[in-house]
MIPAPA-24620 format. One line per 4 residues: number of its first residue (from 1); their letters; for each residue x, y, z negated of C-alpha. Coordinates in Angstrom, 2 decimals. Example, Ala and Ser with C-alpha at 12.3 -4.5 7.8 and 13.67 -1.06 7.14 Angstrom:
2
1 = AS = 12.30 -4.50 -7.80 | 13.67 -1.06 -7.14;
This chain:
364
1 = XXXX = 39.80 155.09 -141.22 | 36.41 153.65 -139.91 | 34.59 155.03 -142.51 | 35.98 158.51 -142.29;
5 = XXXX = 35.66 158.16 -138.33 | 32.21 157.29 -138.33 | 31.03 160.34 -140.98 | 29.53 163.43 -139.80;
9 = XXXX = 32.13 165.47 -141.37 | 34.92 167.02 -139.64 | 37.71 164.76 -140.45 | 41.51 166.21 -140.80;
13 = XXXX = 44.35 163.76 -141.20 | 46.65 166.10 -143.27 | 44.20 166.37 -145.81 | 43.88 162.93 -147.03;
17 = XXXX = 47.74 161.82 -146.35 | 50.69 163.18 -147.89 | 54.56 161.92 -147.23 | 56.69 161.28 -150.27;
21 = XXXX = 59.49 160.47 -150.77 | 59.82 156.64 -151.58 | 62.83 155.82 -154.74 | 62.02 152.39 -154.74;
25 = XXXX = 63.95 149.06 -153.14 | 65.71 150.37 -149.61 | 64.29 154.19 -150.13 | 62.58 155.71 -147.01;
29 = XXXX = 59.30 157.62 -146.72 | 55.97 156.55 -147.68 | 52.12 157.44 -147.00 | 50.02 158.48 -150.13;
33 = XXXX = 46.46 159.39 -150.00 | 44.89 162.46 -151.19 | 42.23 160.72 -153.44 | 40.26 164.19 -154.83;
37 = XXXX = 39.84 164.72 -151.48 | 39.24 161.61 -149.78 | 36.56 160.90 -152.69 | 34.99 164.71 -151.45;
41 = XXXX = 34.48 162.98 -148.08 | 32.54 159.77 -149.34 | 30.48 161.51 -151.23 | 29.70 164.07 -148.92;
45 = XXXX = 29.03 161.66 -146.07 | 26.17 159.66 -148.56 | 23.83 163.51 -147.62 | 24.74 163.26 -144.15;
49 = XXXX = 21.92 163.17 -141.55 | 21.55 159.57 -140.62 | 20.35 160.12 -137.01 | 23.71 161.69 -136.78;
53 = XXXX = 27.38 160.58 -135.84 | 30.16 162.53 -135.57 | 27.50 165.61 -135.01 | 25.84 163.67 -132.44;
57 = XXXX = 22.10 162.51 -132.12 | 21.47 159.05 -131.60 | 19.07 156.61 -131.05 | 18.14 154.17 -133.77;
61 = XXXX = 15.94 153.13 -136.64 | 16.00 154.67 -140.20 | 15.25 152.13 -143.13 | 13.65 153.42 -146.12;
65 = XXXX = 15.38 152.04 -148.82 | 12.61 150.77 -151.49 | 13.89 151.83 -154.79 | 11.76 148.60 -156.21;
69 = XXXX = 12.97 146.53 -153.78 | 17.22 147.18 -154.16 | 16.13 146.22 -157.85 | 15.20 143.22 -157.05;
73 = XXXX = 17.40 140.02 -157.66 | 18.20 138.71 -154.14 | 20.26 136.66 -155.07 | 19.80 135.07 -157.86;
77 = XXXX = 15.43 135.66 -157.73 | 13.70 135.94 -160.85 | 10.75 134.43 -163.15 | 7.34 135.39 -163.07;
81 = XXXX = 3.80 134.47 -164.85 | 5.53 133.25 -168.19 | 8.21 131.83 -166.70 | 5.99 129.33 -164.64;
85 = XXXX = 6.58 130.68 -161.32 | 9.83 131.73 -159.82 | 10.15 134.74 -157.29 | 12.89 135.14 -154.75;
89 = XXXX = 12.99 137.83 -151.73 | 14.79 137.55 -148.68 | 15.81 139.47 -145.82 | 15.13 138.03 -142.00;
93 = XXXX = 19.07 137.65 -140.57 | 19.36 138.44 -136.66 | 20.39 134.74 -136.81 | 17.55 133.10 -137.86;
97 = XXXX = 14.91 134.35 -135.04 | 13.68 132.73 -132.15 | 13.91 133.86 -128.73 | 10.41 135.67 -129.39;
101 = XXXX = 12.11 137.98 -132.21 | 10.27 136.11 -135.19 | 11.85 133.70 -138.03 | 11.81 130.39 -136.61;
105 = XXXX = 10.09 127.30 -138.63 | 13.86 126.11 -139.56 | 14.39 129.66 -141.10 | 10.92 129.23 -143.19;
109 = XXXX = 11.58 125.51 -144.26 | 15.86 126.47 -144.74 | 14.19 129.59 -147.21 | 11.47 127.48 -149.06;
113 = XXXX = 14.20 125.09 -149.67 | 16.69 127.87 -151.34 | 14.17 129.17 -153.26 | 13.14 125.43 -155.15;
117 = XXXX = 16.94 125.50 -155.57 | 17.75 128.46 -157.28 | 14.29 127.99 -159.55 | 15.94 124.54 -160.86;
121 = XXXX = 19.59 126.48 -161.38 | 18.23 129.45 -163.22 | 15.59 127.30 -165.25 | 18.26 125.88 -167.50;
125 = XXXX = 17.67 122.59 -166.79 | 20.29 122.24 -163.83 | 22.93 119.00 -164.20 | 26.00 118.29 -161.19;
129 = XXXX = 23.27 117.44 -158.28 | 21.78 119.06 -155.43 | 18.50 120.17 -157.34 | 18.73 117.61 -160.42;
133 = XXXX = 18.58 117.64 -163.74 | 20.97 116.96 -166.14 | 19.20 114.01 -167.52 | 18.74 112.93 -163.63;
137 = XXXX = 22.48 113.77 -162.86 | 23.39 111.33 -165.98 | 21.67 108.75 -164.49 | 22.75 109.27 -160.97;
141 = XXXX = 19.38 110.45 -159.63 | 18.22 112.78 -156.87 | 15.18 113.91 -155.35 | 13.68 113.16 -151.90;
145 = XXXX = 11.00 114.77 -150.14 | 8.30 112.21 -149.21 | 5.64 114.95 -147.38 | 5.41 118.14 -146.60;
149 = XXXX = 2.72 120.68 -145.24 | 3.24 124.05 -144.31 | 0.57 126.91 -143.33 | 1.68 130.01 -140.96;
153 = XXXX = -0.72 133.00 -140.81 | 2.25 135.07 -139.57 | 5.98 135.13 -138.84 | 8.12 137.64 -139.98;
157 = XXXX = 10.41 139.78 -137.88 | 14.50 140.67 -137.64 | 14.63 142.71 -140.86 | 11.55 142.34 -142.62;
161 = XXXX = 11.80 141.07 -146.18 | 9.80 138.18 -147.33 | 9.18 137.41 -150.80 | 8.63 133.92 -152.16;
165 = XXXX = 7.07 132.15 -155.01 | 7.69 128.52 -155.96 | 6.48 126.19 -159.03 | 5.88 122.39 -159.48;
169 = XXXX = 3.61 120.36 -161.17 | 3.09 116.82 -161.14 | 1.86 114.27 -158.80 | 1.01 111.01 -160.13;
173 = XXXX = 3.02 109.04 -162.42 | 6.45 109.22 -160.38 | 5.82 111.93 -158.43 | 6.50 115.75 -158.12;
177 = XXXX = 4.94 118.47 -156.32 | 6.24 121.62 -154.97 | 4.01 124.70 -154.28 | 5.13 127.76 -152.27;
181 = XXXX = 3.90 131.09 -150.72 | 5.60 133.91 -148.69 | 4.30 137.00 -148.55 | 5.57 139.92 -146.61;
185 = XXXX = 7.27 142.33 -149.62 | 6.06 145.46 -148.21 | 2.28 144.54 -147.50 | 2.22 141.95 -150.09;
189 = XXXX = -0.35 139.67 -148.20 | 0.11 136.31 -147.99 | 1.44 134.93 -144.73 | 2.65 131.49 -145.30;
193 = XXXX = 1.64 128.65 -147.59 | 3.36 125.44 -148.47 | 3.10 122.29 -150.45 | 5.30 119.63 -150.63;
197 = XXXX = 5.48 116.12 -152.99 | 9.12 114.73 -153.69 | 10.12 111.51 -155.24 | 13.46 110.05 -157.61;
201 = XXXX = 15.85 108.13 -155.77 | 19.12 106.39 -157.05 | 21.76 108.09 -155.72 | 24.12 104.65 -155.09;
205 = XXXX = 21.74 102.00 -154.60 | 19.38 104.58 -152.05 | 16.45 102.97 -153.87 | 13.66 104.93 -154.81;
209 = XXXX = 12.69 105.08 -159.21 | 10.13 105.39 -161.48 | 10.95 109.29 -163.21 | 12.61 108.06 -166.42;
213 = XXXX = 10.85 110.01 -169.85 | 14.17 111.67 -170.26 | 13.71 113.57 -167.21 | 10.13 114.05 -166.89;
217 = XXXX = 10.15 115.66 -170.41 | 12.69 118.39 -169.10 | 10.04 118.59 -165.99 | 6.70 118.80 -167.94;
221 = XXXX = 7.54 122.87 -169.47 | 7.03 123.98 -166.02 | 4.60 122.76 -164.61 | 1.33 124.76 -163.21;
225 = XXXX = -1.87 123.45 -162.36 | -2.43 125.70 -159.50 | -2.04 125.11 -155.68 | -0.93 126.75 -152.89;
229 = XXXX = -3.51 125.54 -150.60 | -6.65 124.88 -151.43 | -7.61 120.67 -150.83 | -10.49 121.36 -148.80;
233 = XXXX = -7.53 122.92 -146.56 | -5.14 120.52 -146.63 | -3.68 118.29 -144.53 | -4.40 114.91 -146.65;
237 = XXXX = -4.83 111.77 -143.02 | -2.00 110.37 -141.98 | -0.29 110.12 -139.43 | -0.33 107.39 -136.75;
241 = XXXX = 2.79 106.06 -135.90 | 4.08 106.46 -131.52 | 4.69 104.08 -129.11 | 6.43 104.71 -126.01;
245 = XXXX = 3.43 104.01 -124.14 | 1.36 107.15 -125.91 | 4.28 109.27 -125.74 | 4.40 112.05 -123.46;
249 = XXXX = 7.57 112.58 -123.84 | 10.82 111.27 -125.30 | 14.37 112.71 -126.23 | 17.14 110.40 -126.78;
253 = XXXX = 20.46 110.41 -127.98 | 20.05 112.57 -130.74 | 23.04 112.14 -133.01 | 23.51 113.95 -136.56;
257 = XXXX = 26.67 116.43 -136.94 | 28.93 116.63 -140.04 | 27.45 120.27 -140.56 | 23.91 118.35 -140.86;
261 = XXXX = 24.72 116.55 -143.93 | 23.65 117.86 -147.21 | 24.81 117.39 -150.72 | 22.54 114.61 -151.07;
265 = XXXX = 25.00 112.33 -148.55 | 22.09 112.63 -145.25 | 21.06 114.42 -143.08 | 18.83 117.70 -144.75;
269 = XXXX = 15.53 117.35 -144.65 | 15.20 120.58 -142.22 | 17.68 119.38 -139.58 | 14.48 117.28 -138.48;
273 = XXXX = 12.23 120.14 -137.01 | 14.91 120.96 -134.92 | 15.10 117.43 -133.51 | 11.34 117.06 -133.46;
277 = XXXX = 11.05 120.40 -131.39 | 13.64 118.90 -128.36 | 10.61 116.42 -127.44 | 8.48 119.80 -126.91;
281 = XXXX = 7.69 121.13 -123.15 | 9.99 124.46 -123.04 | 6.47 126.01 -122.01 | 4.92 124.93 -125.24;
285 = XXXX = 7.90 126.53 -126.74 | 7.52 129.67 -125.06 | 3.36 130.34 -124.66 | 2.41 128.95 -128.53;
289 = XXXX = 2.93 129.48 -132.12 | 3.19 126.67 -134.42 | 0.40 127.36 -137.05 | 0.44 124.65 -138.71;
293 = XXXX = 2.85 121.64 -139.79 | 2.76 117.67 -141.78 | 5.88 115.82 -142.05 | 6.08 112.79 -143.54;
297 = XXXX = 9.57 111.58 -144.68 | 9.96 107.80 -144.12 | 13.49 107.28 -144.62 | 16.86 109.07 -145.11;
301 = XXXX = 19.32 109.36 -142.25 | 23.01 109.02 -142.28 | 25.83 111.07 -139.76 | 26.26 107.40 -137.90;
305 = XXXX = 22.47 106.99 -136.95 | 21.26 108.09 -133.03 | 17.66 109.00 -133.42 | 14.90 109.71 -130.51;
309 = XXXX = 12.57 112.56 -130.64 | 8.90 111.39 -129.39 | 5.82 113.47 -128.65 | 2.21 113.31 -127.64;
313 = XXXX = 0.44 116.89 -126.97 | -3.70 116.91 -126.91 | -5.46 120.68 -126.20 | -8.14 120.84 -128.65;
317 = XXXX = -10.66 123.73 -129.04 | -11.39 125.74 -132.15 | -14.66 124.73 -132.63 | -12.55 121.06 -132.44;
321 = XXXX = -10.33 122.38 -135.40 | -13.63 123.86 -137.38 | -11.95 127.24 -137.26 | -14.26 130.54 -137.93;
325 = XXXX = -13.31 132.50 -135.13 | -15.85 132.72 -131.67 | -12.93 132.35 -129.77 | -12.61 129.74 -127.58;
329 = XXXX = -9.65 129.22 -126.07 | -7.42 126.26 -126.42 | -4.57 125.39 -128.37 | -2.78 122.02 -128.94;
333 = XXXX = -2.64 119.40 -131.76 | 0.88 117.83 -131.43 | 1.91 114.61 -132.91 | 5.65 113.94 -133.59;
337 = XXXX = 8.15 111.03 -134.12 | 11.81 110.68 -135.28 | 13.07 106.96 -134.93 | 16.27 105.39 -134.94;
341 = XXXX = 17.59 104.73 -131.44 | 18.58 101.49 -132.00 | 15.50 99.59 -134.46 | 13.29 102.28 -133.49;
345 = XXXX = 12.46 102.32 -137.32 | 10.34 105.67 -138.51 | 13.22 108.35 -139.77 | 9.71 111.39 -140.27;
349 = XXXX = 6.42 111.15 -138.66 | 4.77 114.76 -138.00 | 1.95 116.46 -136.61 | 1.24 120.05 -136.18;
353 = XXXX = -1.22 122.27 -134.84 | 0.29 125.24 -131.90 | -1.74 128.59 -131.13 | -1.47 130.48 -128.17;
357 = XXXX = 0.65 133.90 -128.91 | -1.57 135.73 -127.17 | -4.64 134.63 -129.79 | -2.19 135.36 -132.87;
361 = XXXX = -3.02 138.95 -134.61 | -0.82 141.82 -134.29 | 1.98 142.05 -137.26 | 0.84 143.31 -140.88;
């Protein structure tokens, strides 16, 4: 009855329901719907004026539907460039913004992650693991991130849709590497770039191996000698590893949930930004963008581990980050640590670059 209510068609009761007689188990009465005429309602409510309910104006927001863009495969994405690259888009859920009304960096990361997913599932080459192959899933292998870097020229809004192309190539002789870019579907300019390297690890022992031939012949049809971000622009130092004496500040007590786990048996990769973003100032939080991020992945953490979140903030300049813009106003070069509580041994190291919001350009 929702539906009918909330059409802007005069809605009568006795023509959609009729009483019949019922002959079956304990007789009685029944309700039967008129369907010719409940089907004349449906279809005449698909013409109706949107801006209208119930012959009332209201106040809201039409969106076009993009005849391209309902064609597209949401869920499942699709391949691209001779099958090299693979193309996903995405709508921005009300639940994954920010207080400031943009996709948060968990919502990026949690996307860039579904997308390398789905490209391994649809490639053919999928076996029983989170991500693996089926010559890794016979040998009881996963993959592990070991680094990742991540570019933000802008953040996309409740509603916008984002679409997002992933490949890999390879990096060194045990390595992979993971390319992305986001751009926003409706401008098609690029507003976020990502790169990422991953390594084999035994999924009983926890030790790291060498990519068996097996596997990285299954690997070697799709790779793409192209990058996402150019190595002049990349992030390549590393980074230096906090002391509670450089710290500015430190969060303790931060203990993994059950719904933090991954298929993998620890804690997902993403979970960490969160944790690294409790050692932030709330008016870091509130007053800057994070442009830029590195994370380095030092070790995998289990539901029973209680980490600390530590964090040093320096303002720099942008003539101090070689930027082209005049402008120059401050912003800050943070430098991150996740350790465990306990052996205060390295869980992901990270550093990222914050702008002011009031530098950042308007949206596309």
């Amino acid at each position: 009855m929702a539906l009918l209510q909330n059409a802007a068609v005069p809605f009568n009761r006795d023509s959609f329901i009729s009483l019949e007689k019922h002959e079956g188990f304990g007789g009685g009465w029944k309700l039967r719907p008129r369907r010719r005429n409940l089907q004349l309602v449906l279809n005449s409510s698909t013409n109706t004026n949107v801006e209208t309910i119930n012959g009332k104006k209201v106040n809201g927001v039409c969106v076009e539907r993009d005849t391209n863009l309902m064609n597209h495969e949401f869920l499942l994405g699709r391949f691209a460039e001779e099958r090299f690259v693979f193309r996903q888009a995405y709508v921005i859920r009300s639940y994954e913004i920010g207080p400031d009304q943009t996709a948060t960096m968990e919502t990026l990361m949690n996307l860039l992650q579904e997308t390398a997913l789905n490209h391994v599932a649809k490639s053919g080459v999928a076996g029983g693991g989170f991500g693996a192959t089926r010559e890794m899933s016979l040998r009881k292998l996963i993959w592990v991130v070991t680094r990742i870097h991540a570019q933000i020229d802008k953040y996309s809004s409740w509603g916008d849709v984002v679409e997002i192309d992933t490949w890999v190539d390879a990096a060194g002789k045990n390595g992979m590497r993971r390319d992305w870019i986001i751009r926003d579907y409706k401008s098609q300019k690029i507003i976020t770039r990502a790169t990422s390297t991953w390594a084999i690890m035994n999924r009983e022992t926890r030790r790291l191996s060498k990519i068996p031939d097996e596997v990285r012949q299954e690997l070697q049809p799709f790779y793409l000698d192209r990058a996402a971000i150019a190595t002049e622009n990349m992030d390549t130092q590393s980074i230096h590893k906090l002391s509670d004496q450089i710290a500015n500040r430190i969060r303790t007590g931060l203990a993994p949930r059950w719904s933090d786990m991954d298929a993998n048996q620890h804690v997902n990769n993403v979970k960490y930004i969160g944790w690294i973003l409790e050692s932030m100032p709330v008016n870091v939080l509130e007053d800057y963008k994070m442009k830029n991020i590195t994370l380095e992945y030092r070790r995998e953490c289990r539901q029973s581990n209680v980490l600390e979140s530590l964090t040093t903030i320096k303002p720099i300049t942008k003539q101090e980050e070689e930027d082209d813009d005049d402008d120059d106003a401050q912003h800050l070069e943070c430098t991150s640590l996740l350790r465990m509580e306990g052996s205060h041994a390295d869980i992901v190291r990270a550093r990222s670059l914050w702008h002011s919001k009031k530098q950042i350009s308007p949206s596309l």
